[in-house]
N, C-alpha and C positions, 0 to 999 in steps of 0.2 A: 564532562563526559565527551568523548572522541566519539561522533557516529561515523557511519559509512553509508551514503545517501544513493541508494541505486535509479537509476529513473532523474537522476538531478537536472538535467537539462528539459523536463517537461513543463508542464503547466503548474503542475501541482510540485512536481520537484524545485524549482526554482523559489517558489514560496516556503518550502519548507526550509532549505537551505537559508534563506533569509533571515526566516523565524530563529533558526537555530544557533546561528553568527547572533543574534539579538538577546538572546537567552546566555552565551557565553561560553555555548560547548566548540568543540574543534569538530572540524569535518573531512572528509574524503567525498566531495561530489564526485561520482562514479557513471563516467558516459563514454559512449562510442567516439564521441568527435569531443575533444576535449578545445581544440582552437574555436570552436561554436559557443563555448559556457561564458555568461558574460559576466559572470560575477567572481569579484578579487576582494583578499581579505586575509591581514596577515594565519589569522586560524583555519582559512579555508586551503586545502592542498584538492585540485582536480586531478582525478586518477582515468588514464583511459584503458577499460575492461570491456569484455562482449560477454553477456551471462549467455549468448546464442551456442557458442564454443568453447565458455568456461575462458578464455583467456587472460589472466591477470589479475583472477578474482583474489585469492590468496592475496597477493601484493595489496588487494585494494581495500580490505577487511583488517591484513596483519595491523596490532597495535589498538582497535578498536573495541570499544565496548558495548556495542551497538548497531543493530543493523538495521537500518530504511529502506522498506521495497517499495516506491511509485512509480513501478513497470508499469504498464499499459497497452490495452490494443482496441482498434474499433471495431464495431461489429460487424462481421464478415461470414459470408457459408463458407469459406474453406477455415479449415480446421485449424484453431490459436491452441499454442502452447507457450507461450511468453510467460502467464502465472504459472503453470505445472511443471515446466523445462528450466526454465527462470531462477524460480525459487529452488530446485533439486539442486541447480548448481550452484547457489548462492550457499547452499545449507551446506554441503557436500564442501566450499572455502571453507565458509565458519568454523568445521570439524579442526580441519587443520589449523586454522588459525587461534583456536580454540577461541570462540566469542561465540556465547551462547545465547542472549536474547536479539529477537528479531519482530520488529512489526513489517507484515505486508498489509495492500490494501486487495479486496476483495470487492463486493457489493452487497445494495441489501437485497437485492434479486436475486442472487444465487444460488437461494434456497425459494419454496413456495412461502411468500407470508400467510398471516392467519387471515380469512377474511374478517368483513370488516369495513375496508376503505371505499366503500360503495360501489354500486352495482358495474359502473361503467369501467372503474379498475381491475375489480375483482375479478369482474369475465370475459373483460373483452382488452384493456391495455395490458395489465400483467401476461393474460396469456399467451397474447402476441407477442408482448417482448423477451418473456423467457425459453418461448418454447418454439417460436420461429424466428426473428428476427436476431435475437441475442443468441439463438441453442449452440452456438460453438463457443461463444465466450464465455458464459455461465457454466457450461460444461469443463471447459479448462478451471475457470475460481473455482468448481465444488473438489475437481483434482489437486490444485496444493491445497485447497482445506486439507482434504483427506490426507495428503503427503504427510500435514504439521502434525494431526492427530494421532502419526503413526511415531511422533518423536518424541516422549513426553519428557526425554531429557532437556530439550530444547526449551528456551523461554519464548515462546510463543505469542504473538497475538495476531488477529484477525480483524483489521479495520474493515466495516460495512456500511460503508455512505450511501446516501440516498441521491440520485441523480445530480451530478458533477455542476457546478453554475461557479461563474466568477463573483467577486464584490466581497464586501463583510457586512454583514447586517449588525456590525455592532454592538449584537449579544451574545450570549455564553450560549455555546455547542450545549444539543441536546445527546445525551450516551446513553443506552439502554442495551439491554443484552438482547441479540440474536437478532430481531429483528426493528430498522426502523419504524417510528411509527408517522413521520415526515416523510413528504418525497423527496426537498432539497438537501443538498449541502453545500455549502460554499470553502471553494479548494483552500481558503485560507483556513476554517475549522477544520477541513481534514488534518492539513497541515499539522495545525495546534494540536488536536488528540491526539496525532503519531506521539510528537514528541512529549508530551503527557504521560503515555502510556509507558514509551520506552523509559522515561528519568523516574515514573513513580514503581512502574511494575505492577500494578493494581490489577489490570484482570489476564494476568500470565493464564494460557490455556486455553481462552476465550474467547468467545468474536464479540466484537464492540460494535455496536451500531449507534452510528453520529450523525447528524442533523443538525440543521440550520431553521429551516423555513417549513 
């Protein structure tokens, strides 16, 4: 499988690109400053595209069978569009390029969970992080949610990790549908479920919630 790795020069994008040279497939690490990417590999080709402007996405998708979105932004009160502007124009190459399955990463925030994870989460840390401290980042992931849901042409999936942490704890990612039931994820299982989902296709449609810890 040829992916197209948007986000490659991140934290979590350099890990998955690793994982993915290891597994066997070819890739297009896909970043703004491509003399900053530090990983070489005769399968690896780095592409430099802006998903900010649309420039060079086409070029960076043509020939691929697969797309990897580990965009990302911190949280901020002014207003993120990187997951909703992002992903329009990554979906918007794909057309042309005709390559239709795509994993991006979302959160498990994104949406309210169910309570549950006791009193101190439930009403006092989730609320402050969805609803003041995250309300423009979460507000952008619920807008490409909605974007993908308006595509059912598209192969779709919706990764939703539970708070971003480095390391591997060594055991199998935990996957459930919609919401985690873990707070952690370690960027290497994200990593691994992208590329999971994209080679198996198993929950095309769907948001996948993955966990570590």
């Amino acid at each position: 499988m040829k992916i197209a790795v948007f986000g490659a020069n991140g934290a979590t994008g350099r890990i998955l690109v690793q994982d993915a040279l290891a597994r066997g497939h070819a890739l297009n690490a896909v970043t703004r400053h491509p003399s900053e990417f530090p990983l070489k590999h005769e399968r690896l080709h780095v592409v430099r595209a802006d998903v900010t402007d649309g420039s060079n996405l086409i070029n960076a998708i043509s020939g691929c069978d697969a797309v990897a979105s580990v965009l990302g932004a911190s949280y901020s009160r002014k207003p993120i569009t990187v997951y909703s502007h992002g992903t329009r124009a990554i979906v918007a190459a794909m057309d042309e390029a005709r390559c239709k399955r795509v994993a991006v990463v979302s959160s498990g925030l994104t949406y309210p969970p169910a309570p549950g994870h006791g009193f101190l989460f439930d009403k006092i840390i989730h609320p402050l992080l969805h609803n003041v401290i995250g309300r423009t980042l979460y507000a952008d992931m619920r807008a490409m949610e909605e974007f993908l849901r308006s595509r059912p042409d598209l192969e779709w999936i919706v990764m939703r990790p539970g708070r971003l942490v480095d390391g591997d704890t060594g055991q199998p990612y935990r996957k459930e549908p919609e919401t985690p039931s873990r707070r952690f994820t370690t960027r290497v299982d994200l990593a691994k479920s992208i590329l999971d989902e994209l080679a198996t296709g198993a929950d095309i449609h769907k948001p996948v919630a993955v966990t570590s810890r």
